[in-house]
N, C-alpha and C positions, 0 to 999 in steps of 0.2 A: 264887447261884453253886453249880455244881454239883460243879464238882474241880479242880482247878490241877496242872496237870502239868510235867515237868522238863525242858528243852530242853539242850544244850550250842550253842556259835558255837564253828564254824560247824557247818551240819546240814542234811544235804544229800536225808537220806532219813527221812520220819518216820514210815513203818511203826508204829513202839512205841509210838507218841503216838497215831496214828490207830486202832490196834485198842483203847486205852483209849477214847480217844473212843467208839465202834462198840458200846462195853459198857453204855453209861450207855443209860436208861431214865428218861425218853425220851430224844432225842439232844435235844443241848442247841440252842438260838435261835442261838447268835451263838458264836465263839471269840476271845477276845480275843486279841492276843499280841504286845508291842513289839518290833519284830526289824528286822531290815534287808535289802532285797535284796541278793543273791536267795535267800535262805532263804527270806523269807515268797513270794516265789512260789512255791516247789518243794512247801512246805506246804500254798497254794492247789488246784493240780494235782493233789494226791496227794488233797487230802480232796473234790476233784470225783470224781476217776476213783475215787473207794472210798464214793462216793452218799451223802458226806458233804452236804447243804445248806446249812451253817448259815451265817450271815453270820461274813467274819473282819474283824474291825477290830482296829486297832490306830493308831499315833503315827504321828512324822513319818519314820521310819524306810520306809514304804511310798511316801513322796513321791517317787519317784525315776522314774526316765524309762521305766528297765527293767520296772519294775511291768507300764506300760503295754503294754508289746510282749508277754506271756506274751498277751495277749487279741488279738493280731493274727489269728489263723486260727482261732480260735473267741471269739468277745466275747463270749459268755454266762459264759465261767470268771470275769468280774469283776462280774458283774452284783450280787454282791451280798459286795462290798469294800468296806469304806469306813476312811475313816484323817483324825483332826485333823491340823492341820498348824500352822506359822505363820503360813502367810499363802497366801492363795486362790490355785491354779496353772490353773483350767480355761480353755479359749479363751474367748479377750476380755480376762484379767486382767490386769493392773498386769506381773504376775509373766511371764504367755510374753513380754506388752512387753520387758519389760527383756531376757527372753534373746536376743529374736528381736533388739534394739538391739544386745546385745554380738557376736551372731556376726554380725551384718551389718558392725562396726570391726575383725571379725578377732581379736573374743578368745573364743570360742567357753564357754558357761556349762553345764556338765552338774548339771542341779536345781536347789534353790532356797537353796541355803546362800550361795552370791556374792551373789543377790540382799537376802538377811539382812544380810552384810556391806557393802552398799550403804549400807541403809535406815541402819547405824550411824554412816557413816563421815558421812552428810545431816545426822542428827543433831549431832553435834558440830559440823560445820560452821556449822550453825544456831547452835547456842551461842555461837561465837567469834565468831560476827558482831553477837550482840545484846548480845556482852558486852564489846564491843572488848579485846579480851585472850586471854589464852592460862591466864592465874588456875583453877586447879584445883577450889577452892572454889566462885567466881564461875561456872564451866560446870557445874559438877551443881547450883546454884540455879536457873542457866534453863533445866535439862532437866528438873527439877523444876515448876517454875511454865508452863510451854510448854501450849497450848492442844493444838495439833497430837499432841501426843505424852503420853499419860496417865499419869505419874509421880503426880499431885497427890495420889491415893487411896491411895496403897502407897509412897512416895518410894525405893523399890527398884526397882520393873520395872512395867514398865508394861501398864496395865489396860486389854484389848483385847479384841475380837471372836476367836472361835476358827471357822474353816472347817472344815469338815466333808467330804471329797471323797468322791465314789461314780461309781459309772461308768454310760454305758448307750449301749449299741450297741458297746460299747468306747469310749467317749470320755470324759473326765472332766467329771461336773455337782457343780455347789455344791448340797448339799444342805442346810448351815443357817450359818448365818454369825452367834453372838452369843454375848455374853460367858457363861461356863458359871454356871450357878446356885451349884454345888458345887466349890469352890474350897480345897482343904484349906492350912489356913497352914502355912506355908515352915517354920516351929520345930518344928512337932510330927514335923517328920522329920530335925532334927539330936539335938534332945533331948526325953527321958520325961519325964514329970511330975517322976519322984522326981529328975531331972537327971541320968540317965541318958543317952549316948548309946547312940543306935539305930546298928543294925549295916546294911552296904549292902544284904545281902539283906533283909533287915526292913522298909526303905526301900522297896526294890524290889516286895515283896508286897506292901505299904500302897497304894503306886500303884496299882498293876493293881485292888487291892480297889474302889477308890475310882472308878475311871473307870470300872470293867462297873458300881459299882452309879448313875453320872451318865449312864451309856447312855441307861436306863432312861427318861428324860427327855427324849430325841429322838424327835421326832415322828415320825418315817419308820421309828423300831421301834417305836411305839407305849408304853402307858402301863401295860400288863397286868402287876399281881405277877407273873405263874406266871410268866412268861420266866425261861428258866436260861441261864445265862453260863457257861462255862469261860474259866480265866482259867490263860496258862500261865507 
């Protein structure tokens, strides 16, 4: 990692961000940055048109519809975007399924968070059916014990495949679909060792740390130490 720089939400011009960038030597591979549209598009735009290259990834905050439309009259501004998600949105998936279902009954789905809310509401449904009951206890044993749904490793949340979105020509490709090697446990970002709670920005840095150095790991950026990350 080469610098972590400051952002405020929302931010609409990042000029001050982009001339630190522009300073580093070399410029950096990739920009990480968790944010939400349309900031991270506006971010996108501004570090093309200032002959910025570098890949910007970031979460699921990029999953959004609007992403995609900044790459309508030019598809090369996304050529090299990429963002995890929860769950796979490119043509063909489960996920345009379900939207193209919902606005064909007339409830119209913008992203993939309805679809998230689906997936939970399936779940429990599952439960109560194999539990005949409504028992509180008895439905988090069979969402626990459930083949379908991977509780069994973690009995908190479940151990899944992570997608990985990229674009090309403008249009959204699955670039890697599998569960991440580097998975930091859930404790070490409520409490220190000494039992200490961690403060949210503290949280907040550890993340970012943590996924530009799991980048590193995907095949499509390859495996090279030298790569440098900014992480904002």
């Amino acid at each position: 990692m080469q610098a972590k720089l400051d952002f405020g939400i929302p931010t609409s011009g990042w000029s001050p961000q982009i001339a630190e960038i522009r300073k580093l030597d070399p410029l950096p591979d990739a920009v990480y940055i968790s944010l939400i549209m349309p900031d991270v598009g506006g971010l996108i735009r501004q570090l093309r048109a200032a002959g910025v290259d570098a890949w910007v990834l970031g979460s699921d905050g990029l999953d959004d519809p609007s992403l995609d439309a900044i790459g309508s009259d030019d598809p090369s501004i996304l050529e090299k975007a990429a963002f995890g998600t929860p769950a796979p949105s490119q043509a063909g998936s489960a996920m345009e399924k379900f939207i193209k279902d919902c606005d064909s009954m007339g409830y119209p789905v913008d992203g993939m968070f309805h679809a998230l809310g689906a997936d939970v509401k399936m779940e429990i449904a599952y439960a109560v059916e194999a539990t005949g009951g409504t028992d509180p206890v008895a439905i988090r044993e069979a969402l626990r014990s459930a083949d379908s749904v991977s509780f069994k490793e973690t009995s908190t949340h479940s151990l899944r495949a992570i997608p990985v979105i990229d674009f090309k020509d403008g249009v959204r490709v699955l670039l890697s679909y599998s569960i991440p090697e580097c998975v930091p446990d859930w404790r070490l970002h409520s409490m220190t060792s000494a039992g200490t709670r961690i403060s949210g920005a503290a949280r907040y840095s550890e993340w970012s740390m943590l996924k530009a150095r799991d980048l590193r790991r995907l095949p499509w950026l390859g495996r090279s130490r030298s790569r440098k990350f900014l992480c904002g």
